[in-house]
N, C-alpha and C positions, 0 to 999 in steps of 0.2 A: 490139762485136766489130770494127767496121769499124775505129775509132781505135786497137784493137789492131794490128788487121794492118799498119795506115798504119805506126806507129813502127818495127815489126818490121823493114817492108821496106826505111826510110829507114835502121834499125841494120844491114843486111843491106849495103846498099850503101855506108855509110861504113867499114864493114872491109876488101869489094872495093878500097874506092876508092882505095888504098895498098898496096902488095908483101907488107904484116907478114902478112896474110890468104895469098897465095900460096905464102909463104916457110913461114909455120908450118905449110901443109898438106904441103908439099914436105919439111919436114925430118919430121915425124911418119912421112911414108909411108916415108922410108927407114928411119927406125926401124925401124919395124913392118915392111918387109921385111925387114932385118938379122935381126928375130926370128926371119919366118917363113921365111928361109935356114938358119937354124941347126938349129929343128925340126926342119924333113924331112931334113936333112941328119942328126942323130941318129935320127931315126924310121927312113929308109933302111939307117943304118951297126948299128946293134938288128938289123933284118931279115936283113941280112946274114951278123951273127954267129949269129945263132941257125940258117938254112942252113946255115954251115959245121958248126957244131956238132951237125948233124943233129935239130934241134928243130923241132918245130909249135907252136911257141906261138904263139895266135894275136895280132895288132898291130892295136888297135884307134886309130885316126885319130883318133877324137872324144877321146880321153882321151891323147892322147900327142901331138898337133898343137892342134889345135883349141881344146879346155879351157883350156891354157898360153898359149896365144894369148891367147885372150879375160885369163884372169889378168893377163895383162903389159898388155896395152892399161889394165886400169883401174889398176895404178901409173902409165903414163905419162901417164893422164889427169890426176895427182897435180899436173902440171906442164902440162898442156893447158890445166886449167880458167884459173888463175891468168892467163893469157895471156890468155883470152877475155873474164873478169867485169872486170878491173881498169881499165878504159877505160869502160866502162859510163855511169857519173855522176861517175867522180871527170874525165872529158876533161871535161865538163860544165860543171864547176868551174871547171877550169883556165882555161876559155876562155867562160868569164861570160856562159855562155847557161842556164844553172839556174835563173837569175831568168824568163828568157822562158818556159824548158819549166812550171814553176811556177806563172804567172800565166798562161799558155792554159788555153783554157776545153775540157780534155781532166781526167779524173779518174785522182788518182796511179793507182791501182791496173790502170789503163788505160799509163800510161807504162813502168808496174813492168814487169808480163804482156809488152807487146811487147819490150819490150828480154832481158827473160829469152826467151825465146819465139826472138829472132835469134840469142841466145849458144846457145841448143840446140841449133837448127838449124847453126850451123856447127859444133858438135862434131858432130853426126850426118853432115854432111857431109863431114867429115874421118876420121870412123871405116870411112863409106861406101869412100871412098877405098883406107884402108888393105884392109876385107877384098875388095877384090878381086883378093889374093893367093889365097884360099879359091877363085877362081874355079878353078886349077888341082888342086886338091884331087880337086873333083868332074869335071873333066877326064881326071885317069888315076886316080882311085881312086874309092871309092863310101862316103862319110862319111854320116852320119843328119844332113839339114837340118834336123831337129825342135829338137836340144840346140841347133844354131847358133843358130836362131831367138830362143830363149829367151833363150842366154845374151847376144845384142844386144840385147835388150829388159830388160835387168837392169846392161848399161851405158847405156841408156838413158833409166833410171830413176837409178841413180846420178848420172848428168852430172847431171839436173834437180836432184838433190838440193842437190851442191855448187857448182854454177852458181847456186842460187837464195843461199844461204849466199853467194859470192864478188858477186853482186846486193847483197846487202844491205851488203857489207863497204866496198863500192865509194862503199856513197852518205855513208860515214862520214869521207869526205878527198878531196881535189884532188890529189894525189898519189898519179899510179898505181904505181908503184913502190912507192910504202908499202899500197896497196890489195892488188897482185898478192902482196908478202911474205906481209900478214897471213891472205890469202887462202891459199896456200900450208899455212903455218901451221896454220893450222884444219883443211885438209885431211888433213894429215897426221897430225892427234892426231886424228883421227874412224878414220883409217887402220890406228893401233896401239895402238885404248883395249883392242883384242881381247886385246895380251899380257897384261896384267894376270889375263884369267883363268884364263891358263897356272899360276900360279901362288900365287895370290888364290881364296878361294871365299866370303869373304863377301858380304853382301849389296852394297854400294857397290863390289866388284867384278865381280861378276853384272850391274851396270846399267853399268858403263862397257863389259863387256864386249859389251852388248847397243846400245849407243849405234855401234859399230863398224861402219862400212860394208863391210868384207868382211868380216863375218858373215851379211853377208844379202845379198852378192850373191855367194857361193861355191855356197849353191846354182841362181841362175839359170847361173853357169859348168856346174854338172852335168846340166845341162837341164832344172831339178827349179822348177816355179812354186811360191809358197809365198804363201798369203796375206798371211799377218804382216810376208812380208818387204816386199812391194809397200804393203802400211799403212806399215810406217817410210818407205821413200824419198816414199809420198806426204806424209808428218805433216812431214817434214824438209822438204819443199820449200813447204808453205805455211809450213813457223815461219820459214825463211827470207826468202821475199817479204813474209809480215806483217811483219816486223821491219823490213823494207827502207821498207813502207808507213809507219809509226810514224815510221823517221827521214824521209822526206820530208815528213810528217807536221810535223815538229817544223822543220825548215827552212821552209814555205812559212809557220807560224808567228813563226819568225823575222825571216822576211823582212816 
């Protein structure tokens, strides 16, 4: 555990140690406030019309802010991850220290863990970032913390999922730009195997549509925990790190 943390901190600080870290948290938060300007600004202009209109229906915050939120954050993440994994092992490469990390008397699966382990922590830290537009939420209105909770902890489950996936892809070339693409890539067909069921009911449609990572984090956006769903992003995140373990595996063979 201790040679986990070691890597982790050392991947922690080589991302600080450069503006791409500052800049990528900087541009996400504007994102994500652009969203959540836009939200309340719809959630407000709704409430509005419907006083005029002499209506009580009631506006519920968690379902018309909050929910949307969280949705939009895991597209964005579509494009966060790739940012984050594609430096991983392929800088490694590039700069012909894979033979050193390789031949230290530390074990892959120990190199894997930390380095994935730093990639989560700074999307966690960047999501961090982003919701403390929510801090105003609970400032002038009274939203239910319970669904929020949830539904961070099912993008937190996701990240790990395809951060461990964008881990593995990374250790497959020296070329991050060909890493963060293919990583991308991937992402996004995990993203849209769900339309297929839209219109598909057989069987090898049923599994792509179940392979889709918003099918199982749509209900941690509802506030809803789901067994099965937190088995897939755990199943997904070790077939990703084994795989990653396999090709280091096969390099330090090589070597």
């Amino acid at each position: 555990m201790r040679n986990i943390w070691t890597i982790c901190r050392k991947e922690l600080k080589s991302y600080f140690a450069s503006p791409i870290a500052y800049l990528m948290m900087a541009m996400f938060a504007i994102i994500f406030g652009f969203f959540f300007w836009n939200m309340v600004g719809y959630f407000v202009a709704a409430g509005l019309q419907a006083q005029m209109m002499g209506q009580q229906m009631p506006m519920d915050i968690n379902e018309m802010i909050i929910r949307p939120m969280l949705m939009n954050f895991s597209v964005v993440g579509l494009f966060l991850i790739p940012m984050i994994t594609m430096r991983l092992f392929a800088e490694e490469k590039r700069q012909g220290t894979i033979e050193l990390l390789l031949t230290s008397p530390v074990r892959d699966w120990d190199v894997i863990l930390g380095k994935w382990l730093a990639a989560l922590l700074l999307y966690v830290i960047t999501l961090l970032i982003c919701c403390l537009n929510f801090v105003f939420l609970f400032m002038h209105g009274n939203p239910d913390w319970k669904p929020l909770l949830v539904g961070l902890l099912g993008l937190a489950l996701q990240a790990g999922a395809l951060l461990a996936v964008g881990t593995f892809i990374s250790t497959l070339t020296k070329n991050q730009i060909i890493a963060g693409g293919v990583t991308f890539a991937v992402c996004l067909l995990l993203w849209v195997f769900e339309w297929v069921g839209g219109y598909e009911t057989s069987a090898w449609a049923r599994v792509m549509a179940y392979l889709s990572v918003v099918a199982h984090f749509e209900p941690f956006s509802k506030g809803v925990v789901d067994t099965k769903d937190a088995i897939y992003f755990v199943s997904l995140t070790y077939f990703g790190l084994f795989l990653a373990a396999r090709s280091l595996e096969t390099l330090r063979w090589r070597a």
